[in-house]
C-alpha positions in Angstrom: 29.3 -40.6 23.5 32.1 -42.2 21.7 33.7 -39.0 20.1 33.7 -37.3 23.7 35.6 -40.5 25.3 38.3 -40.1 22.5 39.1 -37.0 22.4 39.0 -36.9 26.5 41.4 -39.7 25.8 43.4 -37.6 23.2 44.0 -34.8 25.1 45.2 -36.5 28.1 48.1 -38.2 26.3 48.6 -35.0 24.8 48.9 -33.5 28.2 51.1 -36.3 29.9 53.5 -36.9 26.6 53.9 -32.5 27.0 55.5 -32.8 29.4 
């Protein structure tokens, strides 16, 4: 479940940097 980690991963920078 490496694709799940990234994107989990992804999307949380996403949602911190919008800020």
């Amino acid at each position: 479940i490496y694709f799940l980690q990234i994107v989990l991963k992804n999307y949380y920078s996403v949602s911190s940097g919008n800020e």
